[in-house]
C-alpha positions in Angstrom: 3.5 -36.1 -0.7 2.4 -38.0 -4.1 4.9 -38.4 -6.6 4.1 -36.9 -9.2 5.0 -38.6 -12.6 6.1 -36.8 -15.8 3.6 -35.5 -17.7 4.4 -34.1 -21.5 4.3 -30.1 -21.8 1.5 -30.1 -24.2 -0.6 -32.1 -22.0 -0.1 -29.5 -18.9 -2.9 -26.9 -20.0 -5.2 -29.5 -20.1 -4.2 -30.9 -16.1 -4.1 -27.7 -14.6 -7.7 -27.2 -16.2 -9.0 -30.4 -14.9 -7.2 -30.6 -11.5 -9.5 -30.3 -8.6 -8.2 -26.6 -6.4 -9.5 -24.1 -4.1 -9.6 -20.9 -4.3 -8.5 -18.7 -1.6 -8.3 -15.2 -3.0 -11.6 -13.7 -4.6 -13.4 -10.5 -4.3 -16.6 -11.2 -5.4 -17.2 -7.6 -6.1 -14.5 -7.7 -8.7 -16.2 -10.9 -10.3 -18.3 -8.5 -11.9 -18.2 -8.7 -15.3 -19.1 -5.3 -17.5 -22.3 -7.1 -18.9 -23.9 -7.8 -15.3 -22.6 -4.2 -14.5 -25.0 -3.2 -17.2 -27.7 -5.4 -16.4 -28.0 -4.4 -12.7 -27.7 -1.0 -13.5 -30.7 -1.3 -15.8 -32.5 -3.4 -13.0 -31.4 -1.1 -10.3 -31.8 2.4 -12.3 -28.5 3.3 -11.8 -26.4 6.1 -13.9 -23.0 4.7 -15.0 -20.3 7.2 -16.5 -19.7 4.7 -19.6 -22.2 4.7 -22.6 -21.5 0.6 -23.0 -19.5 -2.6 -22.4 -17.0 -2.2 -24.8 -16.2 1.4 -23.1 -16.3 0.1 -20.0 -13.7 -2.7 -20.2 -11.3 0.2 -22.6 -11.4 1.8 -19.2 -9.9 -1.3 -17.5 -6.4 0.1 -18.2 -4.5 0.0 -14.7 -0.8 1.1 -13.7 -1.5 0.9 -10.6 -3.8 -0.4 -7.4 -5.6 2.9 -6.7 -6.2 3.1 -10.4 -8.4 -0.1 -10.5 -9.6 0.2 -7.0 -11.4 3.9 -8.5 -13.4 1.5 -11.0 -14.0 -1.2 -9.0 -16.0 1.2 -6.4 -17.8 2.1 -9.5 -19.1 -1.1 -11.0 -20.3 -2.0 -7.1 -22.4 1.1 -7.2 -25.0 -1.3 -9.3 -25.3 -3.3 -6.2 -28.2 -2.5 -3.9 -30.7 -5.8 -2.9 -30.0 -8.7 -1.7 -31.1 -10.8 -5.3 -28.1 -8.4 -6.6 -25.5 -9.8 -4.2 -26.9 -13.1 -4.9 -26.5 -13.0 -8.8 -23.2 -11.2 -8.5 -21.9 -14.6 -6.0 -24.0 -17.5 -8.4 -22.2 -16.2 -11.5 -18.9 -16.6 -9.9 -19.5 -19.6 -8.3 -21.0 -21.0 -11.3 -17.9 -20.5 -13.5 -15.6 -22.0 -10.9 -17.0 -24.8 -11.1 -16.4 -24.7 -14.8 -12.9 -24.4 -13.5 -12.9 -27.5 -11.2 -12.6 -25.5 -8.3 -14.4 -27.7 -5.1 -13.7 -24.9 -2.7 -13.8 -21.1 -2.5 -13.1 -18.7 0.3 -14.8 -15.2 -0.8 -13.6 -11.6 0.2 -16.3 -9.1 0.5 -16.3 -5.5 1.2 -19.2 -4.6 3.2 -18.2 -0.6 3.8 -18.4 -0.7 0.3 -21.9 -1.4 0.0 -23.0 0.3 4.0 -21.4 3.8 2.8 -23.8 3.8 0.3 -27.0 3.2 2.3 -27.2 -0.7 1.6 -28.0 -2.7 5.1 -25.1 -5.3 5.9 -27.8 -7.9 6.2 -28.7 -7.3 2.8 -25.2 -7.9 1.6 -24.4 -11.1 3.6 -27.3 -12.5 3.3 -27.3 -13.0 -0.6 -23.8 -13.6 -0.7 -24.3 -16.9 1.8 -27.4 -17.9 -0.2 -25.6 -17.9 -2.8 -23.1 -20.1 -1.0 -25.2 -22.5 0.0 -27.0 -23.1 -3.2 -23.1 -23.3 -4.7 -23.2 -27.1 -3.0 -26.4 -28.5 -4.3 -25.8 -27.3 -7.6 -22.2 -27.4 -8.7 -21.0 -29.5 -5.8 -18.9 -26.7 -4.6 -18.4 -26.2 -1.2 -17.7 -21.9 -0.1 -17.3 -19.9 2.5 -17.3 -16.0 3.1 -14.8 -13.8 4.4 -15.4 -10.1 5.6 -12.5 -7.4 4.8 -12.2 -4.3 6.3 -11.0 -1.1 3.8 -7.6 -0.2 5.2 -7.8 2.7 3.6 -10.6 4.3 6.0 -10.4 4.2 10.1 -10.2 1.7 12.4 -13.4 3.0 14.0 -15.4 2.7 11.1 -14.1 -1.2 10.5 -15.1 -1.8 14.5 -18.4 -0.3 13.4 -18.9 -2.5 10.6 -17.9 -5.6 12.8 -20.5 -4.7 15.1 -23.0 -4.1 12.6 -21.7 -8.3 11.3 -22.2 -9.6 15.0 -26.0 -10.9 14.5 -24.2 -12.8 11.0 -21.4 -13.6 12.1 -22.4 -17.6 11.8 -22.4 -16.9 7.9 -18.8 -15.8 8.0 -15.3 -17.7 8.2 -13.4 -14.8 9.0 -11.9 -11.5 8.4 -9.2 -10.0 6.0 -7.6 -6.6 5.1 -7.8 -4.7 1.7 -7.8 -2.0 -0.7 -5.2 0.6 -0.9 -1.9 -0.9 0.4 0.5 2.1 0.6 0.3 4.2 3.8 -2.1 2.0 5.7 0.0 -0.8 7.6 -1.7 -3.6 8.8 -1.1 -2.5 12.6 -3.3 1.0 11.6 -6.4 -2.0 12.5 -4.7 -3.9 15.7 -7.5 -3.8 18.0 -10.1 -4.7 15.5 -8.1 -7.9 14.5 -7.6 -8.7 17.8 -11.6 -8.6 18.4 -11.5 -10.7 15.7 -9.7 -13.1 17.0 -11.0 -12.8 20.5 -14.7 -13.8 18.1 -13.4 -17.2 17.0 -12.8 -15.9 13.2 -9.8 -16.5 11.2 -7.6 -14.1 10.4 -5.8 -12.8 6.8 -4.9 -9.8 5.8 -3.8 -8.1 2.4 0.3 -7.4 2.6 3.0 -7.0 0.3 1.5 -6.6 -3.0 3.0 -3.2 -3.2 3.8 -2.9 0.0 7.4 -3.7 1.7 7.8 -6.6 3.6 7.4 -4.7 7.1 3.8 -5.0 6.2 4.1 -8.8 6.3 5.7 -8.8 9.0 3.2 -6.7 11.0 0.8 -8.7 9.3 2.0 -11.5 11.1 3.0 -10.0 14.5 0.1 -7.6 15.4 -3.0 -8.8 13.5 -2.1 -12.4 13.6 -2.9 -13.4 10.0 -2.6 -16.9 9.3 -2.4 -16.1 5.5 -0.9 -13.8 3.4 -3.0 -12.4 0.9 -0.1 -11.8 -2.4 2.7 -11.5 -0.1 5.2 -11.5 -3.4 7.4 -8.6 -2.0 8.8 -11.0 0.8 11.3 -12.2 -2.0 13.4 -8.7 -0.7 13.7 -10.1 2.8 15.5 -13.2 3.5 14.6 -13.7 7.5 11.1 -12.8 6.2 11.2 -15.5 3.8 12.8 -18.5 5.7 10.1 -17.3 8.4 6.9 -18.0 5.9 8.8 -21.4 4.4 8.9 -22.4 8.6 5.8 -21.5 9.9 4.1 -22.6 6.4 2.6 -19.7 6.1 0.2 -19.5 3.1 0.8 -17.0 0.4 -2.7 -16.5 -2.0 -0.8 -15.2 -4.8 -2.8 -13.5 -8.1 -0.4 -13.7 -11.1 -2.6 -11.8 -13.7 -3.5 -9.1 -11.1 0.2 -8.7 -10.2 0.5 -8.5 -13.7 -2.3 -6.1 -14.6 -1.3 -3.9 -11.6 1.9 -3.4 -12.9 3.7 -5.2 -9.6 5.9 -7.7 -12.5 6.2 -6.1 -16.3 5.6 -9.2 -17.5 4.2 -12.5 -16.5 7.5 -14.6 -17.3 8.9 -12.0 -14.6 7.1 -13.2 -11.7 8.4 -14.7 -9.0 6.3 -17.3 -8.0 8.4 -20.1 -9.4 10.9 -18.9 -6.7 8.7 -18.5 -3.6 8.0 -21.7 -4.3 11.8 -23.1 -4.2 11.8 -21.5 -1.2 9.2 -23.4 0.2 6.9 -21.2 0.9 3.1 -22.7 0.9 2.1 -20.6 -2.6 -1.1 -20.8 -4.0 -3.0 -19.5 -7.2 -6.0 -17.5 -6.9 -7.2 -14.8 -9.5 -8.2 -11.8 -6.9 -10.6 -9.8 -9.2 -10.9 -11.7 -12.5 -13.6 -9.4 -14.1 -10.8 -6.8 -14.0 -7.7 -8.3 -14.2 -8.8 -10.9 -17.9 -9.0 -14.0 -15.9 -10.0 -16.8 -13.4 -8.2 -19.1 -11.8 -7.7 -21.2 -14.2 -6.8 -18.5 -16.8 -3.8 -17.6 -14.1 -2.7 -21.1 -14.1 -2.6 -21.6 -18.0 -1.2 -17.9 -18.6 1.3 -18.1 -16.3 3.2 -21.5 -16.9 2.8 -20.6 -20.5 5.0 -17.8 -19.5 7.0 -19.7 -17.1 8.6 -22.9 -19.1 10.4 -24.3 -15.7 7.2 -24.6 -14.1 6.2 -28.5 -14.4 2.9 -30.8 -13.4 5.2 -31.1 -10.0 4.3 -27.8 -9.4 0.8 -28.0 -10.3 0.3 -30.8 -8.1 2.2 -28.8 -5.3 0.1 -25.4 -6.0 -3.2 -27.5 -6.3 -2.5 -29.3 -2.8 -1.1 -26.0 -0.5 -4.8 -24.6 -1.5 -6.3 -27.2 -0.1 -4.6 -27.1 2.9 -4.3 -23.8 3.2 -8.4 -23.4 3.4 -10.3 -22.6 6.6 -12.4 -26.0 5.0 -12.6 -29.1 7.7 -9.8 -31.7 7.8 -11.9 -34.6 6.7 -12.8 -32.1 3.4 -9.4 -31.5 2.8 -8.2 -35.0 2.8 -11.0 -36.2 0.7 -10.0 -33.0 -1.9 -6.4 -34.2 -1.5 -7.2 -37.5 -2.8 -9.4 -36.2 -5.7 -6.2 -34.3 -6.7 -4.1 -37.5 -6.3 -6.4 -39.2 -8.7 -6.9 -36.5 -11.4 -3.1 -37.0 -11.7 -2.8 -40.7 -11.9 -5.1 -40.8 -14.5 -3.4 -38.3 -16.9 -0.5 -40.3 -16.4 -2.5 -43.2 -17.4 -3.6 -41.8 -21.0 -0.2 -40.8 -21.8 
């Protein structure tokens, strides 16, 4: 690992800004800001309960997962043809490049969109155009990952998978999400283990509000080969020396934990001691539409709030998302270096 030289606390904003990172934990259904909410619903001719923006984002006052998870199923109601799910994916990807991101592994909720009469097809496919424009424009390689809604059945997520089978070249893999409590990861075993049997990798949601047990059955019976938050694990030390061993990655989302009410505040958080641990930790912003940031705005906000948290760190948080991507090896080497070099020459100007 690089050694990473000291850099002065005022210049830190600035580096974790300009440091090259991959992000690992996105819903791009929660990218949505409140003005492309409006705009699609215009487009679309689709009713919204709010009368404008401004009311829309009051409304963005969560204490809890369910809480934003009613609102989120709301602004995706705007989302009906494939230029939609295009837009939706180019104005993400657009602003992470803004925030030096080279790499992005995308969570999308088909049920979401199928429930409501929208063709899977029509979903994927503008998502993965999207994708692949991503590289010729921004220089941004990105991938997609399909997540099943825990909290509905089993059956309906083996419906959806067969419905993804003719697209399933436009996919990485698949993960696990929405509402945490009372749906254990072992509720979708055998679809996970199709999955698997597929060639897709595997993550799953576990331990945001959930206990540890989820993680663990995370682990054991889907297979997961990241943990999506995962920042309950602190309570349980086997569980912890278990992720620090195996090197299993945690896609942490500070301002999400934050909005949702899992820390009170941000200088609470315990990222700072998964990573101590040794735990393979990364920074991601989950739904930054919704939560008042992306990536970068979790990186700045939180070591703002977190003094002990150094450019070691940064380089350390930078580096496990690289190599905790689904990305080739030869990418990940060449991103390692970028990062290698994006410190040097900070150190350089000091």
């Amino acid at each position: 690992m690089f050694k990473v030289p000291p850099i002065p606390a005022e210049r830190l904003p600035g580096l974790l800004r300009a440091m090259p990172k991959a992000e690992l934990h996105i819903h791009i259904e929660g990218s949505l800001e409140p003005e492309m909410i409006f705009a699609l619903a215009q487009r679309n001719g689709v009713p919204l309960p709010y009368a404008s923006v401004e009311e829309l984002r009051r409304a963005y006052a969560f204490t809890d997962l369910q809480s934003f998870l009613d609102i989120y199923y709301a602004g995706a109601s705007v989302l009906l043809h494939e230029q939609d799910f295009y837009d939706m994916a180019r104005a993400y990807l657009a602003r992470a490049a803004m925030d030096n991101v080279a790499h992005a592994e995308i969570f999308f909720d088909p049920q979401t969109h199928t429930a409501r009469g929208v063709h899977i097809e029509t979903v994927i496919n503008g998502l993965h155009r999207a994708c692949a424009d991503a590289r010729s424009s921004h220089g941004l390689s990105a991938s997609l990952i399909l997540c099943f809604l825990r909290h509905l059945s089993e059956e309906d997520a083996l419906a959806t998978l067969e419905q993804a089978l003719p697209l399933l070249d436009r996919i990485v893999g698949v993960g696990l999400d929405s509402s945490e409590r009372g749906h254990p990861p072992e509720k979708f075993a055998r679809v996970f283990e199709r999955c698997r049997a597929l060639g897709l990798h595997v993550v799953a949601h576990a331990g945001e509000e959930g206990p540890p047990a989820y993680i663990w059955s995370a682990l054991d019976v889907l297979q997961a080969e990241r943990i999506d938050h995962g920042v309950q694990a602190v309570h349980d030390p086997a569980l912890m020396r278990r992720l620090a061993d195996e090197r299993i990655p945690l896609t942490v989302c500070p301002l999400s934990n934050l909005k949702l009410c899992v820390f009170p505040r941000l200088a609470d958080h315990n990222l700072l001691q998964l990573l101590e641990a040794g735990l393979a930790v990364t920074v991601n912003s989950d739904d930054p539409a919704y939560f008042g940031g992306y990536v970068n705005d979790n990186f700045t906000q939180l070591f703002a709030a977190v003094p002990a948290l150094t450019a070691r760190h940064a380089y350390q948080l930078a580096w496990n998302s690289f190599e905790a991507s689904f990305a080739a090896e030869a990418d990940k080497r060449a991103w390692h270096h970028r990062l290698k070099e994006c410190f040097e020459q900070f150190t350089e100007n000091d």
